[in-house]
matplotlib code that plots the C-alpha trace (Angstrom):
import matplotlib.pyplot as plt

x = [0.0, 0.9, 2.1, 0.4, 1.9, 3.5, 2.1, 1.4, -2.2, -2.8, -3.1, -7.2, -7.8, -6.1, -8.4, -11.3, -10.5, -9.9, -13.6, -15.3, -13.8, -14.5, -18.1, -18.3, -17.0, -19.5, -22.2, -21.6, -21.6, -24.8, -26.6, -26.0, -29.6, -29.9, -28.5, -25.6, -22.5, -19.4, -17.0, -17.9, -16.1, -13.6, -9.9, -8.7, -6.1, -4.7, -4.2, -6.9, -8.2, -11.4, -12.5, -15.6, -15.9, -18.5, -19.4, -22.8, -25.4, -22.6, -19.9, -16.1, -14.2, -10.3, -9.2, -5.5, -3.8, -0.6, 1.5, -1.8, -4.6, -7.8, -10.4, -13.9, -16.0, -14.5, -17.9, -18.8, -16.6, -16.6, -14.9, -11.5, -9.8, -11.0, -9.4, -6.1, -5.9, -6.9, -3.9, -1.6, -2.4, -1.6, 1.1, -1.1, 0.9, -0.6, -3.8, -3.0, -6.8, -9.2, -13.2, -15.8, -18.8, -20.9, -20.8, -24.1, -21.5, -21.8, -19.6, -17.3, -17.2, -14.1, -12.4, -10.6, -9.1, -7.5, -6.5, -4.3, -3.0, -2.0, -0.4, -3.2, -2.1, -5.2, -8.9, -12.3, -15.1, -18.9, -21.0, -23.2, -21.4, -23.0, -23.4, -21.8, -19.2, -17.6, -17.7, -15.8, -13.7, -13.0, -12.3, -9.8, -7.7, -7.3, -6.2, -3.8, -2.3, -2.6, -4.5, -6.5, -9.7, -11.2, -15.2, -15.8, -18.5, -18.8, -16.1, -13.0, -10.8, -7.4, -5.1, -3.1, -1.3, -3.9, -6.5, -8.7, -10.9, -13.5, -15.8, -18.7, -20.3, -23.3, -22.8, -26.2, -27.8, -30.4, -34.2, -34.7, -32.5, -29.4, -27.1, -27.4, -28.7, -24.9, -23.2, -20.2, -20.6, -17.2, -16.4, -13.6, -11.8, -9.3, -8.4, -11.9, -13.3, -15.3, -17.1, -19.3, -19.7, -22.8, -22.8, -26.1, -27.6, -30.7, -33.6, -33.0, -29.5, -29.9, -32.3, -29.4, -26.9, -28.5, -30.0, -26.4, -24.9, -23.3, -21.4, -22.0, -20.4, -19.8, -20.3, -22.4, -22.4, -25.8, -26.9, -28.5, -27.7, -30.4, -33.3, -35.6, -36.3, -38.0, -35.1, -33.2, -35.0, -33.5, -30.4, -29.7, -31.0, -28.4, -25.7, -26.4, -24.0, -23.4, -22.6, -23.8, -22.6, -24.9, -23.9, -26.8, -27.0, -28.8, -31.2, -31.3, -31.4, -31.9, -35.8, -37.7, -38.0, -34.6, -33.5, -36.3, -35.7, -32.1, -33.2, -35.8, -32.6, -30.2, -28.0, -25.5, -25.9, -23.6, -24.7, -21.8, -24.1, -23.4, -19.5, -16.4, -16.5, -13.2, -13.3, -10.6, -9.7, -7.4, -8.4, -10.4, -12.3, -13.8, -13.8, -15.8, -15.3, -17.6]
y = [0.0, 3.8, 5.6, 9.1, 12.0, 15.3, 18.6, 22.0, 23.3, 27.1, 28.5, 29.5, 26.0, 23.9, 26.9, 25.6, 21.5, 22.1, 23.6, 21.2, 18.1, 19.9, 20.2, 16.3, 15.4, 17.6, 16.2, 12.8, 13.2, 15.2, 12.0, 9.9, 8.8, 9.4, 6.3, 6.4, 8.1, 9.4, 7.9, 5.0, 6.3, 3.7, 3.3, 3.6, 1.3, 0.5, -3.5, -4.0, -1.9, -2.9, -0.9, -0.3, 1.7, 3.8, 1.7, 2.7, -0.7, -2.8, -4.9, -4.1, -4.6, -4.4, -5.9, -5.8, -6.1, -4.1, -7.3, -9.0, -8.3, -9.4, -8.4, -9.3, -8.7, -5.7, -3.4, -3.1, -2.2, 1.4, 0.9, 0.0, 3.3, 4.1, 0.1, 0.8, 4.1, 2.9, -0.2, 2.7, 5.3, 2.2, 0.4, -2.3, -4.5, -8.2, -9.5, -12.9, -13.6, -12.5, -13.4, -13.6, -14.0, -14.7, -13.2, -10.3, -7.9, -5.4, -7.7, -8.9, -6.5, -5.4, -8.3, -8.9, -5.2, -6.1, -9.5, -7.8, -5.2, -6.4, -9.7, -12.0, -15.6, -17.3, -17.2, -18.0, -18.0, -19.5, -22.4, -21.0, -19.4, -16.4, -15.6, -12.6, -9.9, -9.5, -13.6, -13.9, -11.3, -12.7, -15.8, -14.4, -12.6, -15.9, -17.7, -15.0, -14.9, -18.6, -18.6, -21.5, -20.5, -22.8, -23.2, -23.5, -25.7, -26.0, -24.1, -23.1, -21.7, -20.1, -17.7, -14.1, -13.4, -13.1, -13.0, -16.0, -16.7, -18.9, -18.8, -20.9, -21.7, -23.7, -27.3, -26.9, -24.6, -23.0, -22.9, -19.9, -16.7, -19.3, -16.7, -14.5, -17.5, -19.0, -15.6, -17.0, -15.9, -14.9, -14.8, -12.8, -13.4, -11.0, -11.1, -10.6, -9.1, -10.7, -9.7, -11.6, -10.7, -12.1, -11.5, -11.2, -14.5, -14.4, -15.9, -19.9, -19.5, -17.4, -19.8, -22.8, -20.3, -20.0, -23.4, -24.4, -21.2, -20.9, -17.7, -13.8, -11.2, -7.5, -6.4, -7.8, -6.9, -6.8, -8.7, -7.7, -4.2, -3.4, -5.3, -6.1, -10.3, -12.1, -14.1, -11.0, -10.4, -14.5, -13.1, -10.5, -12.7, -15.2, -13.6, -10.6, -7.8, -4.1, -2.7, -3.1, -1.9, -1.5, -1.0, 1.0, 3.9, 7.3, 5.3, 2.3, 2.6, 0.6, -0.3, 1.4, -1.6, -2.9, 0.3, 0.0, -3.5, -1.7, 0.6, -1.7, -4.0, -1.1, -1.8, 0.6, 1.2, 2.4, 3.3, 3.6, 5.6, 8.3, 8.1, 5.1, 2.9, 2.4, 0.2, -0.7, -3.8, -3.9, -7.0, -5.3, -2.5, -1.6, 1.6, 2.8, 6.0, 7.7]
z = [0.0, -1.1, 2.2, 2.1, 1.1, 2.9, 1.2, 2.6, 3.1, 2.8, 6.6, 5.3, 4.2, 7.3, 9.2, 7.3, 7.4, 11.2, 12.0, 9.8, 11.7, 14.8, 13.5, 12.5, 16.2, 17.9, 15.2, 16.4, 20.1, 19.5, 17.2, 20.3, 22.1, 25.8, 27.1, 25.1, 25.9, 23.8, 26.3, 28.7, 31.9, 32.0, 32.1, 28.7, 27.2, 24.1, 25.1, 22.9, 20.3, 18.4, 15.5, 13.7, 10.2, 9.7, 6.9, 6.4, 6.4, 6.0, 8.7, 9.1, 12.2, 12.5, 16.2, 17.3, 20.3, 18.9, 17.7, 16.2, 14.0, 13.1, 10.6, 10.7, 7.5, 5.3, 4.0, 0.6, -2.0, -1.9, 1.6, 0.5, 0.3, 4.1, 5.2, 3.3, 5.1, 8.4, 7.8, 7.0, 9.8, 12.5, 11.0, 10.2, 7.3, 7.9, 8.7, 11.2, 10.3, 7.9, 8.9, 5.7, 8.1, 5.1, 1.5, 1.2, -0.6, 2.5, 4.1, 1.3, -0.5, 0.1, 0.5, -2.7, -2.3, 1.5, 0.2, -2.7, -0.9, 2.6, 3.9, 5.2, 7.1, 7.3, 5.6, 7.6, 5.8, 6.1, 4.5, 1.9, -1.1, -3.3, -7.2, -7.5, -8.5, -5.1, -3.8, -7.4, -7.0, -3.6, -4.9, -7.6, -5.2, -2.7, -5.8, -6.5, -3.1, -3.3, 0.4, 0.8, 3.1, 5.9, 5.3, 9.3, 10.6, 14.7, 16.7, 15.1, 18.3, 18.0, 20.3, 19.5, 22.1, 25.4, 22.6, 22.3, 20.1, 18.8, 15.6, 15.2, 11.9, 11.0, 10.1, 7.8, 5.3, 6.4, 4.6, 5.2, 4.4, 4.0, 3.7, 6.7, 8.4, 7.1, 9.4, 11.2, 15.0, 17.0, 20.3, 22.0, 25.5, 26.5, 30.0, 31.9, 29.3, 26.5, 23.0, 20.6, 17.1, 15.7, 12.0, 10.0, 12.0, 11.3, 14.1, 12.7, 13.7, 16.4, 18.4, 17.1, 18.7, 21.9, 22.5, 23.2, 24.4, 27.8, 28.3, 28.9, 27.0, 27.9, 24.4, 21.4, 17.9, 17.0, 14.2, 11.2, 11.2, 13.9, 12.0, 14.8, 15.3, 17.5, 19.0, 19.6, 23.4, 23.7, 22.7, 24.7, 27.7, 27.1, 26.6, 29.2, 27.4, 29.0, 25.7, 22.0, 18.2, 15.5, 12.1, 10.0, 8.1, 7.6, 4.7, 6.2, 9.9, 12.7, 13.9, 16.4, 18.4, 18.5, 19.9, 22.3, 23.2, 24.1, 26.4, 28.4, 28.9, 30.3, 27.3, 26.2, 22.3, 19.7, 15.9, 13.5, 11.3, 13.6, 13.8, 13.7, 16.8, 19.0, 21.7, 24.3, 26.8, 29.4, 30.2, 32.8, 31.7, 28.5, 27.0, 24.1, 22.5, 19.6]

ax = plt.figure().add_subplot(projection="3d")
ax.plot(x, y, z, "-o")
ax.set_aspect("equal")
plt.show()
């Protein structure tokens, strides 16, 4: 990838770029509802850093712990330029693992682009493959890096560091919507803290998911960009998080009544239609900033 370049900006103009950002940042801490906060008031570390784009209604998620990184679905195409820049800006030059939760192009959409353009070790990817421009495009760039992915069915577990994880994918296809219902769900341990990413599961293989699930998590990715099911109140009651991401966007937002089923639960939402995501872990505490 193209390091960026040096150049001088006119005093008026660096004037002008400096309000507006200060404007977008106020923006965002404004678009928050009541019981969310722009900073949880917790000790912040950089141990962990988890990162979501504001990707509009579409999944990308960059964790690292400084020595090793993670992605976890990469947005549709048109997110590429904003990845490679976030991979610059920290240093970021390998991916240890790249996670394809399932292949709707506002999750693999990108794909093809980070697998050209940045070292990746290892592929996960789910059960139900997709006719398409960006699953072949996907499939081009693999063959090109000559990276063979692993289709996961049941739990796939590995370790970075003091991160441990675990993926889970289906060992069927579904009958109904097969490929959300094919979403690959991870889970995150880091010290005391713990995160669960839940894809695009769909209420099929969310009431699979929880039938056999025996953990709590402190934060949850909510599935489905926000589009309220009638496992989700299961869900939540299951897994018992504090804190919650949802990934929507200005056209296509989140529903009324998952946001209500938020706040009757206490939960602490996030909306990356509003602004990026950045959560830390000290193995402690989590912090979330927006």
């Amino acid at each position: 990838m193209s390091k960026r370049k040096n150049r001088i900006v006119p005093f008026f103009t660096a004037i002008v770029i400096a309000l507006s950002c200060a404007a977008a940042l106020v923006g965002c801490g404004e678009n928050n509802t009541d019981n969310t906060s722009s900073t949880v008031t917790e000790k912040e570390s950089t141990d962990l850093s988890i990162y979501y784009f504001n990707a509009g209604k579409a999944d990308a998620c960059v964790i690292s712990d400084g020595n090793n990184n993670v992605m976890i679905d990469t947005g549709e195409s048109t997110l590429s330029n904003e990845i490679s820049s976030y991979f610059d800006e920290h240093n970021i030059t390998n991916l240890d693992y790249l996670i394809i939760t399932h292949f709707d192009k506002d999750h693999v959409g990108s794909a093809s682009s980070v697998i050209d353009n940045i070292e990746v070790d290892n592929v996960l990817q789910s059960n139900v493959p997709k006719d398409s421009e960006f699953y072949e495009n996907y499939l081009s760039s693999l063959e090109k890096k000559n990276i063979t992915p692993t289709t996961v069915s049941g739990d796939y577990e590995f370790t970075l560091g003091d991160m441990n994880f675990t993926v889970n994918g289906p060992d069927k296809v579904y009958d109904s919507n097969e490929s959300n219902n094919s979403s690959l769900i991870t889970s995150l341990i880091y010290g005391d803290t713990s995160f669960i990413f839940m894809g695009d599961a769909q209420n099929d293989r969310l009431k699979d998911f929880i039938s056999t699930n025996t953990a709590q998590y402190d934060f949850v990715k909510i599935p489905y960009h926000g589009n309220f099911q009638k496992k989700l109140d299961d869900l939540l009651e299951s897994i018992n998080p504090k804190y919650a991401v949802i990934t929507s966007s200005e056209d296509q937002p989140e529903e009324d009544k998952m946001i209500e089923l938020l706040d009757e639960t206490g939960i602490k939402y996030y909306l990356t239609r509003q602004c990026a995501v950045q959560i830390y872990s000290d193995k402690e505490n989590i912090t979330i900033n927006q």
